[in-house]
C-alpha positions in Angstrom: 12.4 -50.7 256.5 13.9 -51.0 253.0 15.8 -53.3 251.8 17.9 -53.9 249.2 18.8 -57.4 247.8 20.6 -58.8 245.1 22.3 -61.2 243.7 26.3 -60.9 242.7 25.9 -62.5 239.4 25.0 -61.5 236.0 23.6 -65.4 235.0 19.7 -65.5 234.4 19.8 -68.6 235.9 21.4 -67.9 238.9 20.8 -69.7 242.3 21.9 -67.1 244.1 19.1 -64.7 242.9 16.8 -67.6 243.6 17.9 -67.8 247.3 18.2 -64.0 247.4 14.7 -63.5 246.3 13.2 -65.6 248.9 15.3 -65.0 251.5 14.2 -61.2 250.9 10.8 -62.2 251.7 12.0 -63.8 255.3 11.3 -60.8 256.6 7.7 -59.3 257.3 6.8 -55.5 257.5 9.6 -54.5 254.9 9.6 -52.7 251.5 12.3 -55.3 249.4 13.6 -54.0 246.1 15.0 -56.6 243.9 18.2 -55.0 242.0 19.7 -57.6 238.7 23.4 -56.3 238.5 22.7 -56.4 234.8 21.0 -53.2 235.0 23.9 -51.9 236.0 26.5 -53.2 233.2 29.7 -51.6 232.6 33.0 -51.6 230.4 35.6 -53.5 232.3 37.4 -51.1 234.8 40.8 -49.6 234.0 42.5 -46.1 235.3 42.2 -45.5 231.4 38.7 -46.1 231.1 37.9 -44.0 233.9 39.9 -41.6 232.7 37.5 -41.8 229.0 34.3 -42.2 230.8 34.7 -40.3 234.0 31.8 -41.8 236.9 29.3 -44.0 234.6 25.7 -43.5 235.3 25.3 -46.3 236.2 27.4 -47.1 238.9 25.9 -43.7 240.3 22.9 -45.4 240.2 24.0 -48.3 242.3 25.9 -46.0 245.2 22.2 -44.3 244.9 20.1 -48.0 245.6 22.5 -48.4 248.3 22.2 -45.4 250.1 18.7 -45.1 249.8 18.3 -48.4 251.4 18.4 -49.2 255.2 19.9 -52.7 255.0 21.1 -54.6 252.2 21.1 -58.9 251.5 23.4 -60.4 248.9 23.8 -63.3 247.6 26.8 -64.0 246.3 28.3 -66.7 242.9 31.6 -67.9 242.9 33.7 -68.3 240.0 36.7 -69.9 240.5 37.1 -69.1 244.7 36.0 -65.8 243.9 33.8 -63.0 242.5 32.0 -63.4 239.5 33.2 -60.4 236.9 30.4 -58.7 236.4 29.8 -58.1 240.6 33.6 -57.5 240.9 33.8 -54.7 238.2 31.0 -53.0 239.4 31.9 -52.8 242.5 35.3 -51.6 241.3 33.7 -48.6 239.5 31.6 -47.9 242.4 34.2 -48.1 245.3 36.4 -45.2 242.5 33.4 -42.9 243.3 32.3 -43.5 246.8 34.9 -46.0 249.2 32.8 -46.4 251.3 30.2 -48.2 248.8 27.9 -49.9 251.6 27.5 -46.9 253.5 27.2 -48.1 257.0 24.2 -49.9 256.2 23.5 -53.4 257.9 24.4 -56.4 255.5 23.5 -60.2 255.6 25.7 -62.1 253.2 24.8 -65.5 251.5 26.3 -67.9 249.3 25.0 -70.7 247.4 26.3 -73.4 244.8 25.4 -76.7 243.6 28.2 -78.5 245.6 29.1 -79.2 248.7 31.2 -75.5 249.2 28.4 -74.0 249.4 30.3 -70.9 247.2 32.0 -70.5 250.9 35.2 -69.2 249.4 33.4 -66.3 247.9 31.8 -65.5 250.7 34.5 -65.7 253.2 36.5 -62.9 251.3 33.1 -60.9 250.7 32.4 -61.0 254.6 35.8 -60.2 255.5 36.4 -56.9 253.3 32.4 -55.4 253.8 33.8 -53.8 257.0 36.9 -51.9 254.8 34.1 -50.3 252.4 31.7 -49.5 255.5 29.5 -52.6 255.2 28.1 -53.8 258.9 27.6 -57.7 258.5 25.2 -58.8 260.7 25.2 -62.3 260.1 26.2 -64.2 256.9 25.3 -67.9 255.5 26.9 -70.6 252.8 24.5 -72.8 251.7 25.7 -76.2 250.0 24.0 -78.5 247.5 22.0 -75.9 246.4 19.6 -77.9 244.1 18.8 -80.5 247.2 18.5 -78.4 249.9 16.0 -75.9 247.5 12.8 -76.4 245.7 12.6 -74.2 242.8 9.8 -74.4 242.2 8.3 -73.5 245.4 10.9 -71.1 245.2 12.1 -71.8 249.0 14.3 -73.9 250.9 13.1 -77.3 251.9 16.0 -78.6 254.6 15.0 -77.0 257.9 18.0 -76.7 260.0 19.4 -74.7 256.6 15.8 -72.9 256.6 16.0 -72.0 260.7 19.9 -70.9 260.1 18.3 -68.6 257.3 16.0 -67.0 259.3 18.5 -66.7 262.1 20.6 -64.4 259.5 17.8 -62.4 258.2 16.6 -61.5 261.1 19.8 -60.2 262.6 18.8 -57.0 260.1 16.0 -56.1 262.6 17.9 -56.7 265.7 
């Protein structure tokens, strides 16, 4: 099984792709490829840009991950109650050239922040719209307090009902 995983922010420091990462390695017997959204950067989407640029490269690229893939995990950043920019306006290019940019593949969603939210807000609007761009959520996850609930440097999660309700959610992708 592949699987690809990634993290809907552009920060180097970003929790999410901390919890992404290990939560990609929840499940045994699987090939996990680690995509950085910043590999896939892009001007800021507009009808005029795409009219200039046509389909970029590399949102081409991204629609490829995805379909090459047989299950995807993302971990998603909120900014504001929302999508980070850089997630958002890729995604924006990619849905222009394929609308149905998850192609039917089966999708755990997480969330993380350093408060109490959890980055909940995000996530509830990401889970919510997956099905209208062919996403299958099989489970998805908010995880508050980020920095006390994670070790970083063990690089896992240390609170075990959050670890067990992890592993609940990843392994919905094999069920």
């Amino acid at each position: 099984m592949k699987i690809l995983a990634f993290a809907a922010s552009s920060s180097s420091k970003s929790i999410n792709k901390q919890l992404v990462s290990y939560a990609s390695r929840l499940l045994a017997n699987t090939e996990t490829e680690l995509l950085d959204i910043n590999d896939y950067e892009l001007p800021l989407f507009s009808e005029d840009k795409e009219a200039e640029l046509g389909q970029p490269e590399q949102a081409k690229a991204f629609l490829d991950k995805i379909g090459r893939s047989d299950a995807i995990i993302i971990a998603f950043a909120e900014h504001n109650g929302s999508y980070t920019a850089a997630y958002k306006n890729l995604f924006d290019w990619a849905s222009r050239i394929k609308p149905k940019v998850f192609q039917n593949k089966p999708m755990v969603m997480l969330a993380t922040s350093p408060g109490p939210g959890g980055a909940s807000s995000v996530l509830a609007t990401a889970t919510s719209s997956a099905p209208f761009f062919d996403g299958k959520v099989k489970a998805s996850l908010s995880i508050p307090d980020f920095y006390e609930n994670f070790d970083s440097k063990q690089g896992a999660i240390i609170n075990d009902k959050i670890q067990a309700q992890l592993q609940t959610a990843i392994n919905s992708l094999i069920i």
